[in-house]
ZAMARGU-4260 file (C-alpha; in steps of 0.2 Angstrom, whole numbers, plus 5000, padded with zeros to 4 digits):
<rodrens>
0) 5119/4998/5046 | 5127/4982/5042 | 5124/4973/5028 | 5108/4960/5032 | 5100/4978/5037
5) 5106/4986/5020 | 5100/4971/5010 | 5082/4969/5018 | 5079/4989/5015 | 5085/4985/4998
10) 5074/4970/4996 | 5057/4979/5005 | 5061/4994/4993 | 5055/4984/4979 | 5039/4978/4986
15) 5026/4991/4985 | 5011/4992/4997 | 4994/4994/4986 | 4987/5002/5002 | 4998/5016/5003
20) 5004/5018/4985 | 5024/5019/4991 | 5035/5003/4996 | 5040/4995/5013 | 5052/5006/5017
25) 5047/5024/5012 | 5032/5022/5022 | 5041/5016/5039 | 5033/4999/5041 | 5053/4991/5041
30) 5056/4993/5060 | 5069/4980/5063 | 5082/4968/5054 | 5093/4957/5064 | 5105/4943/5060
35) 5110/4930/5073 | 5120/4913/5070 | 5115/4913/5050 | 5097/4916/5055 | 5086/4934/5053
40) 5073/4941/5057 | 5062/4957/5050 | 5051/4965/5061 | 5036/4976/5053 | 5026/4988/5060
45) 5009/4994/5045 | 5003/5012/5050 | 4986/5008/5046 | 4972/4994/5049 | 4977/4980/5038
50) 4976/4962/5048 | 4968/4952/5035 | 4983/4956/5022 | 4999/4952/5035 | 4998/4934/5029
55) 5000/4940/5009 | 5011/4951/5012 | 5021/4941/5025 | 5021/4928/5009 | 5027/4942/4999
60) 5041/4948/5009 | 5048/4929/5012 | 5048/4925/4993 | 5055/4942/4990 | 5070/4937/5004
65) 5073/4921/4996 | 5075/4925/4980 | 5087/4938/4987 | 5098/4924/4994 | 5090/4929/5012
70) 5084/4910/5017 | 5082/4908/5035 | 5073/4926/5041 | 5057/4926/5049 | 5045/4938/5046
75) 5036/4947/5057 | 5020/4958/5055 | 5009/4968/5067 | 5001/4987/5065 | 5001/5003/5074
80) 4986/5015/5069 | 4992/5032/5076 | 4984/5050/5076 | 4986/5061/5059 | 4988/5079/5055
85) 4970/5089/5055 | 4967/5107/5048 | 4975/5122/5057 | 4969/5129/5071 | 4959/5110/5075
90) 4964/5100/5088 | 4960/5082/5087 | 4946/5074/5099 | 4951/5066/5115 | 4951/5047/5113
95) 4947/5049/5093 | 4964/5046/5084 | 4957/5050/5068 | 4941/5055/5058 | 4936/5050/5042
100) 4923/5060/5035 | 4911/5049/5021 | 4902/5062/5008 | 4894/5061/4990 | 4888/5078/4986
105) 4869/5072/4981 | 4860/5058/4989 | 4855/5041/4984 | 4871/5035/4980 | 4872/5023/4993
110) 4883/5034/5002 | 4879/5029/5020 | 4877/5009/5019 | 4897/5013/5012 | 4900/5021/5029
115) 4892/5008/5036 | 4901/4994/5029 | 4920/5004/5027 | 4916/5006/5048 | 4915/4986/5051
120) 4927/4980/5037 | 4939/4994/5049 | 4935/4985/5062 | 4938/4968/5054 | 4955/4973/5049
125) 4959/4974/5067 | 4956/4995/5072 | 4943/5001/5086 | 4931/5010/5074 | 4915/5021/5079
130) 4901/5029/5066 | 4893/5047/5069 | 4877/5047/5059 | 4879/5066/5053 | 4862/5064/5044
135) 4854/5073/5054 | 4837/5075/5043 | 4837/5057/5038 | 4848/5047/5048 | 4848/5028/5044
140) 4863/5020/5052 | 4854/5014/5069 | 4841/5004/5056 | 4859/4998/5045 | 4867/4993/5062
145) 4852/4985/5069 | 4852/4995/5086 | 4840/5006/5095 | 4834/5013/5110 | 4838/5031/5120
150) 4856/5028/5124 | 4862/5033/5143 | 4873/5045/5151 | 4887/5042/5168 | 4885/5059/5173
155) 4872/5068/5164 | 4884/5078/5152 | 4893/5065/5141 | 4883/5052/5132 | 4887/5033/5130
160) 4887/5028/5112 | 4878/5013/5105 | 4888/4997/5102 | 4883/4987/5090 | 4892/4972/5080
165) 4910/4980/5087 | 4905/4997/5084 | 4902/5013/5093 | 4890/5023/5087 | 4880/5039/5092
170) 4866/5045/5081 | 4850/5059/5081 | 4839/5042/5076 | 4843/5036/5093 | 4834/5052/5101
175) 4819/5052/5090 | 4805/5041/5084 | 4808/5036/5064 | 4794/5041/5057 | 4797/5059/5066
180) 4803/5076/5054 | 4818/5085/5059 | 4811/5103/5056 | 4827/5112/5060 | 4836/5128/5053
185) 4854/5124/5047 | 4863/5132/5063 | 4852/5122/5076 | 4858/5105/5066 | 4876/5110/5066
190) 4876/5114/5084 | 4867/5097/5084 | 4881/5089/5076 | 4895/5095/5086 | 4888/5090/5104
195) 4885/5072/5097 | 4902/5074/5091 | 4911/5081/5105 | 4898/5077/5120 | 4900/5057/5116
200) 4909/5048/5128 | 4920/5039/5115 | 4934/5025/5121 | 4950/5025/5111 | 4945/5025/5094
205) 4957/5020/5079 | 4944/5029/5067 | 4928/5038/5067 | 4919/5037/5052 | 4906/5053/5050
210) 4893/5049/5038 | 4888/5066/5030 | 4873/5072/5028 | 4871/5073/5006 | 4876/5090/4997
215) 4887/5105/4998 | 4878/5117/5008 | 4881/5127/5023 | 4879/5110/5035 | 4894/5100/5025
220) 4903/5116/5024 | 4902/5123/5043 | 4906/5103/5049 | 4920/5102/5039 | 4928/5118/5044
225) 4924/5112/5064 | 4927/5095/5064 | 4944/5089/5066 | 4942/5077/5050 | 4959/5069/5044
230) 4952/5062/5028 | 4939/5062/5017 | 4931/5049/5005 | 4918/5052/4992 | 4905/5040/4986
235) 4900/5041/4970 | 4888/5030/4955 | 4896/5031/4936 | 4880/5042/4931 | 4885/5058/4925
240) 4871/5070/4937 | 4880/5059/4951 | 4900/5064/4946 | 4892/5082/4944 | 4888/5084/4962
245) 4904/5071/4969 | 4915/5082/4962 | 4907/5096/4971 | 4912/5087/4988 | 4928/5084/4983
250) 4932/5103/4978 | 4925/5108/4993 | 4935/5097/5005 | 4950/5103/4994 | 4945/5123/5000
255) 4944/5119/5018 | 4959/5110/5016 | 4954/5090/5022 | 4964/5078/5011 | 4953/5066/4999
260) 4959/5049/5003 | 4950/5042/4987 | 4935/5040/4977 | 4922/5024/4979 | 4909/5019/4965
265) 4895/5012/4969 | 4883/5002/4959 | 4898/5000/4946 | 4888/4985/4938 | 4871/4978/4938
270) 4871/4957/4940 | 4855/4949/4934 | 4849/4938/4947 | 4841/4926/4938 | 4855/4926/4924
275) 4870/4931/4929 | 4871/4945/4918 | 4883/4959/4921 | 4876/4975/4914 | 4884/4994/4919
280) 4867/5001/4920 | 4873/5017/4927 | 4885/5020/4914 | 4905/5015/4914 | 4921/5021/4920
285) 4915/5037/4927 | 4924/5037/4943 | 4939/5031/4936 | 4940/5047/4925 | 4935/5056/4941
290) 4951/5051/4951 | 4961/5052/4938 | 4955/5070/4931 | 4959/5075/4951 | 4973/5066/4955
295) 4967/5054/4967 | 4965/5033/4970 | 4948/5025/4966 | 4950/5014/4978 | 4937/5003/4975
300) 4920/4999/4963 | 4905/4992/4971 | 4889/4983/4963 | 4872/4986/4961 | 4866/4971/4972
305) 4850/4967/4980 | 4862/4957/4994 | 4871/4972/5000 | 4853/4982/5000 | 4841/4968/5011
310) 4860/4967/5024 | 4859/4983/5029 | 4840/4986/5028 | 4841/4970/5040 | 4853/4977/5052
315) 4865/4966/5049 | 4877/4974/5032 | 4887/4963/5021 | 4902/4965/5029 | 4895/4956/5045
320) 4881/4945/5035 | 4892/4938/5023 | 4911/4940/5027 | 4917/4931/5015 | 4906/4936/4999
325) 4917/4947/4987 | 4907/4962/4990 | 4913/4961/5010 | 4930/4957/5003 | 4930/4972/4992
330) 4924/4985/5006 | 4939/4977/5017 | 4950/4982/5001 | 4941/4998/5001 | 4945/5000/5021
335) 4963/4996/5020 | 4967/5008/5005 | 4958/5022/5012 | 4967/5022/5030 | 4982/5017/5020
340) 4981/5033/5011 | 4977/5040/5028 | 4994/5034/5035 | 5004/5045/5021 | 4999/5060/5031
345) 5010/5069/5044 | 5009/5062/5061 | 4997/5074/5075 | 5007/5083/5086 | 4993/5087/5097
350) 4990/5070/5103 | 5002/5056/5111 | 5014/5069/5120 | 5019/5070/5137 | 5011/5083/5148
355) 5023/5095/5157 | 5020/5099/5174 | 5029/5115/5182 | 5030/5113/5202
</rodrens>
């Protein structure tokens, strides 16, 4: 190493990424740092999807260099989202680099218009996203996405998942009128689950998001013990009887070993529409105790808002409706933590390696 190499680590060892919680150089994004006729240039790599933050963080990395005497380096930034480390005895699916499994413990927390919206601001930070709707008995996310219709086959054994607004998505609503019961036993809808899951002809997915079905039962329990998920996010509101049941998830994610990636808060704050006034009408700080009483990142607190309800009740979520609203600017933040937290965990060794052939 010579010494513009050993003086940009030092420099990158000083800036931390929010999004991973560790610095530019623990986490492996410094890929390259060359000097040629008193000019230099850093090559970066993020492990996760992050596209709308290069330009700060390029800004950050340049002042940093300066400062350090470093004047005449370019910065360069782009991202590699690979395949992470699943449970034993799981292998991950074909084409789906990673799973990211959405639950809450109870319903009514605004669980699935969050897996709606984590799914697009994914795929707005530059990843190949897809959303399974796991609810079986109340599944919303063809209505949130704003797509419908029986979806078709090639070859009468693997199913073509929906597109809608840049996604991929397969759910039960697609099968089934909405206003039609799912009167199934537990077993018929895990078995249910699992051909959506693995009989979906999906096309090389970044991340999958899985929004749960709500609880802790023998559904959440048998999916996450059968589904190769890499991580897990819960979704929870300040109110006590909410944290109850969201702490539930997050223990039982713990005992079949999925990692928790972080903790969301929805409907943090009320905001009066005719006033302005902000009122926590749920209560405060509950899912800040939460992450800190288990050791994990709150990576993000959401708002009450009649906005983000009558976007995803249209088809059309705040993410895609309003891009550049603080609420889509805080489920992109949300988006990028959570698949930064993601990109901590021990690469796949099941996926990406050569096959050997013996003749």
């Amino acid at each position: 190493m010579n010494d513009f190499q050993a003086n940009v680590r030092a420099v990158l060892a000083r800036i931390q990424d929010p999004h991973t919680g560790v610095d530019l150089v623990e986490s492996g994004a410094l890929k390259g740092a060359v000097s040629t006729d008193g000019r230099g240039l850093v090559d970066l790599v993020l492990p996760y999807a992050s596209r709308s933050w290069h330009d700060t963080l390029r800004g950050q990395v340049q002042a940093a260099l300066v400062q350090a005497g470093m004047d005449s380096v370019q910065v360069s930034i782009d991202q590699r989202i690979v395949a992470h480390q699943v449970r034993d005895g799981l292998s991950p699916l074909p084409e789906v680099r990673n799973i990211i499994a959405v639950a809450s413990g109870k319903g009514g927390v605004g669980k699935s218009t969050t897996s709606v919206n984590l799914a697009l601001a994914l795929a707005a930070e530059g990843a190949r996203v897809g959303v399974l709707d796991a609810d079986i008995y109340g599944p919303s996310v063809p209505r949130m996405l704003g797509v419908s219709g029986r979806p078709d086959s090639r070859d009468g054994k693997r199913i073509i998942p929906k597109e809608s607004h840049g996604l991929q998505c397969m759910s039960i609503g697609f099968m089934i009128e909405e206003d039609t019961p799912m009167i199934w036993r537990g077993p018929m809808v895990t078995q249910a689950l699992q051909q959506m899951l693995g009989e979906t002809d999906w096309q090389d997915l970044d991340y999958l998001v899985i929004d749960l079905p709500p609880g802790t039962g023998d559904i959440q329990l048998t999916l996450s013990q059968k589904v190769p998920v890499s991580g897990s996010v819960i979704v929870t509101t300040p109110q006590d009887i909410s944290l109850i049941d969201a702490r539930k998830a997050l223990r039982m994610f713990e005992k079949v070993e999925v990692p928790v990636l972080g903790i969301v808060e929805n409907m943090s704050t009320h905001i009066c529409g005719n006033c302005g006034h902000v009122e926590p009408i749920f209560g405060q700080g509950g899912g800040e105790q939460m992450a800190a009483d288990y050791k994990v990142p709150l990576l993000g607190q959401l708002p009450l808002s009649m906005a983000i309800r009558e976007q995803a009740d249209s088809g059309r979520p705040t993410v895609i409706a309003q891009p550049d609203s603080e609420a889509a600017a805080a489920y992109r933040h949300i988006a990028r933590s959570a698949a930064g937290r993601l990109s901590r965990r021990p690469r796949s060794k099941a996926m990406g390696l050569p096959g050997i052939v013996i003749e």
